[in-house]
C-alpha positions as CSV (number, residue, x, y, z in Angstrom):
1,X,64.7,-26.9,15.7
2,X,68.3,-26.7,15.8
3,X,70.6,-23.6,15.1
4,X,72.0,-25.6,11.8
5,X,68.7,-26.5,10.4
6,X,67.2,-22.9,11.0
7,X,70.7,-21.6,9.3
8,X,69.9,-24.6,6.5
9,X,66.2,-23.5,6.0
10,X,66.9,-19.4,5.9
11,X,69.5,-20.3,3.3
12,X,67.3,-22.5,1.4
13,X,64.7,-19.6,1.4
14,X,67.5,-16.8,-0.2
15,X,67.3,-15.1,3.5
16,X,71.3,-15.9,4.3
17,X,74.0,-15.7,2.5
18,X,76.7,-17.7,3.6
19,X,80.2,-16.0,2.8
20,X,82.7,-18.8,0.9
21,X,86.2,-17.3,0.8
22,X,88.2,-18.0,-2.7
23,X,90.6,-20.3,-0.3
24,X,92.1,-24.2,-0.5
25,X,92.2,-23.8,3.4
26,X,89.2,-25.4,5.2
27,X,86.3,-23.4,6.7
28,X,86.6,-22.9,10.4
29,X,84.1,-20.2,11.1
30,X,81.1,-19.7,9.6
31,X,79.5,-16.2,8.3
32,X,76.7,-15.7,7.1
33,X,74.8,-12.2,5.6
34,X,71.1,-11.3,5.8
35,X,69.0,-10.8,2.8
36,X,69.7,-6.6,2.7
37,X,73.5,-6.9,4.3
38,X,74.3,-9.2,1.3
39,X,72.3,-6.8,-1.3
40,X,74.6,-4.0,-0.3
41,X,78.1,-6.2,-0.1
42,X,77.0,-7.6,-3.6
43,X,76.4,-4.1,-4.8
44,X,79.4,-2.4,-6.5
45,X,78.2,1.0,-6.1
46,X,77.4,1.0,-2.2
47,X,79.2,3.3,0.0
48,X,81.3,0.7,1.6
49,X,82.8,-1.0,-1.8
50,X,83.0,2.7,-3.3
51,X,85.2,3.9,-0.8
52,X,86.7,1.8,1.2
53,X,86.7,-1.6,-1.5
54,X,85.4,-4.8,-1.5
55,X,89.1,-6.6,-1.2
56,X,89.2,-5.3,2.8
57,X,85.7,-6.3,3.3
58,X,86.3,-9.8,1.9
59,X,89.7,-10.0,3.4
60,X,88.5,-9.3,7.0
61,X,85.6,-11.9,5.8
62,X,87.9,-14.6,5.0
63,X,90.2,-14.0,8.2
64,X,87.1,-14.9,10.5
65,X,85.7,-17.6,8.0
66,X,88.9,-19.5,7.8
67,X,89.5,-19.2,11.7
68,X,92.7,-16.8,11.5
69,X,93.9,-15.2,14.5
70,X,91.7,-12.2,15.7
71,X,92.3,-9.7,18.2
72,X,89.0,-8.5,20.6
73,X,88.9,-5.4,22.1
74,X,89.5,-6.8,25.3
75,X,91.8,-3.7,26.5
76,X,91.2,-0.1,26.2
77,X,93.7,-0.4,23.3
78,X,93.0,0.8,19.9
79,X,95.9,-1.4,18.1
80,X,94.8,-5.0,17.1
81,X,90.9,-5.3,17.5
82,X,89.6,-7.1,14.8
83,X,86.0,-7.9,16.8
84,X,84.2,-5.7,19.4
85,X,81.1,-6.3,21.3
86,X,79.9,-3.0,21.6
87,X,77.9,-1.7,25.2
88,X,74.6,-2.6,25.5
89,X,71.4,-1.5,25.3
90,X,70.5,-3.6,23.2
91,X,72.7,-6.5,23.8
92,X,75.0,-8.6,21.7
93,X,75.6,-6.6,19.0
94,X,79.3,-7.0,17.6
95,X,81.3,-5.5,15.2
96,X,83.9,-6.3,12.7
97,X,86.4,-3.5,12.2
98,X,88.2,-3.2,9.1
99,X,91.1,-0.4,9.7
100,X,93.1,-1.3,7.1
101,X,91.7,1.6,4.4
102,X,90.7,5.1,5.2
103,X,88.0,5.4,5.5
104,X,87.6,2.6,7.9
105,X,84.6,0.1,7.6
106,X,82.4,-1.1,10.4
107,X,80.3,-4.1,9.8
108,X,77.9,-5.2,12.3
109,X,76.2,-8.5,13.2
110,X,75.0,-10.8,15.8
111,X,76.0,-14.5,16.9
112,X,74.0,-17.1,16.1
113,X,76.2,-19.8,18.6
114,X,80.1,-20.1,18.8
115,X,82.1,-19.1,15.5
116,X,78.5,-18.3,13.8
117,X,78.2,-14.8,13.1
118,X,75.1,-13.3,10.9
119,X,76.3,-9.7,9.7
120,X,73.2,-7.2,9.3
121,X,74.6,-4.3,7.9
122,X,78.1,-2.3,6.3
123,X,79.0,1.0,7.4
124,X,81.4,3.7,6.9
125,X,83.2,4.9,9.9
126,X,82.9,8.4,8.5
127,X,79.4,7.8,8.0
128,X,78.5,6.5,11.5
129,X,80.3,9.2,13.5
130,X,80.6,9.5,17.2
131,X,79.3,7.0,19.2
132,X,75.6,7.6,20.3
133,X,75.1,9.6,17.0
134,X,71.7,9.1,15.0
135,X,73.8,7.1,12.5
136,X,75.3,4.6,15.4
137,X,71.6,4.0,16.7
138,X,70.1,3.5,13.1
139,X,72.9,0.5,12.6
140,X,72.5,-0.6,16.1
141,X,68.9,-0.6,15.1
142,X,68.9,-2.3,11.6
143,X,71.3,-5.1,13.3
144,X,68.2,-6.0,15.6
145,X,65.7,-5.3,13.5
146,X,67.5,-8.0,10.9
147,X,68.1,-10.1,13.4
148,X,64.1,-10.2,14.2
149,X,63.3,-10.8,10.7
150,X,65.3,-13.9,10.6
151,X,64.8,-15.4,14.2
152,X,61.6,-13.7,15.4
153,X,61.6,-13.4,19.4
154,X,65.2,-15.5,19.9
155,X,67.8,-14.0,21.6
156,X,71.2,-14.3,20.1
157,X,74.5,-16.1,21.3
158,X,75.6,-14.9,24.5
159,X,79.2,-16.0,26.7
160,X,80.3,-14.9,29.7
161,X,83.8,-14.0,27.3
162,X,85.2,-13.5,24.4
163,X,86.3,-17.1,24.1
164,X,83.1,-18.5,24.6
165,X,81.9,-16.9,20.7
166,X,85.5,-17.6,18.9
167,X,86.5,-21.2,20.2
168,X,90.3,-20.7,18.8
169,X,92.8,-18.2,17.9
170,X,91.5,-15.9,19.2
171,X,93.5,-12.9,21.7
172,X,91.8,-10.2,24.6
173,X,95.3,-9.3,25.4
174,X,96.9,-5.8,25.3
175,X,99.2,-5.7,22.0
């Protein structure tokens, strides 16, 4: 079966739920949510639309959906990342960083093939703490454990770079 028809069926059973950015522009990204990762975006009171809003999460959402420019981590830099891979074990897990509010907001996911991304959890930057922290390894965790639930023993999307998950505008260059 082919990535799109899995995508199709999981959608069709309430499992994903694709994000759809309030936008005349077309679509040139897709993202998608699990079942629990869209329970807590859809849910006013979580700790990510309490305190740091909905508007960044959807904002960061619609950058990658409609295929805006991003900026990986490709540099020890901390200005411009948008996207990180973060180390392994386990591998391909990724993480969209919204910097804008304080706190920050750390959303994590896996790829599904180029420019699909399925996002497993929201999380607080305050909340997850140091890298390595119990907090980071329950996410890291829930991400895989979400991913399972939806495609069993598959392995995500993996490239040898950045460029081979975001086909376009997309930078690993020092800002």
């Amino acid at each position: 079966m082919s990535i799109t028809a899995q995508l199709n069926e999981l959608i069709e059973k309430g499992l994903l739920l694709p994000f759809m950015p309030r936008s005349r522009k077309p679509a040139k990204r897709c993202l998608f949510m699990t079942k629990d990762a869209a329970t807590k975006y859809q849910d006013m009171n979580s700790a990510v639309n309490s305190l740091v809003g909905k508007g960044y999460v959807d904002a960061a959402f619609a950058k990658w959906v409609l295929g805006d420019r991003i900026h990986n981590d490709g540099t020890k830099t901390k200005r411009g990342r948008f996207l990180k891979k973060l180390s392994e074990p386990p591998p391909e897990i990724w993480e969209i960083r919204v910097t804008d509010p304080v706190p920050q907001c750390r959303i994590l996911g896996r790829f599904a093939a180029p420019d699909v991304l399925i996002v497993t959890g929201f999380y607080t930057r305050p909340y997850l703490g140091k890298k390595g922290s119990a907090a980071w390894v329950s996410a890291i965790n829930e991400c895989v454990d979400g991913w399972r639930k939806l495609f069993s023993e598959a392995a995500p999307f993996s490239a040898l770079s950045i460029h081979g998950y975001v086909t376009e505008n997309c930078d690993d260059i020092s800002l």
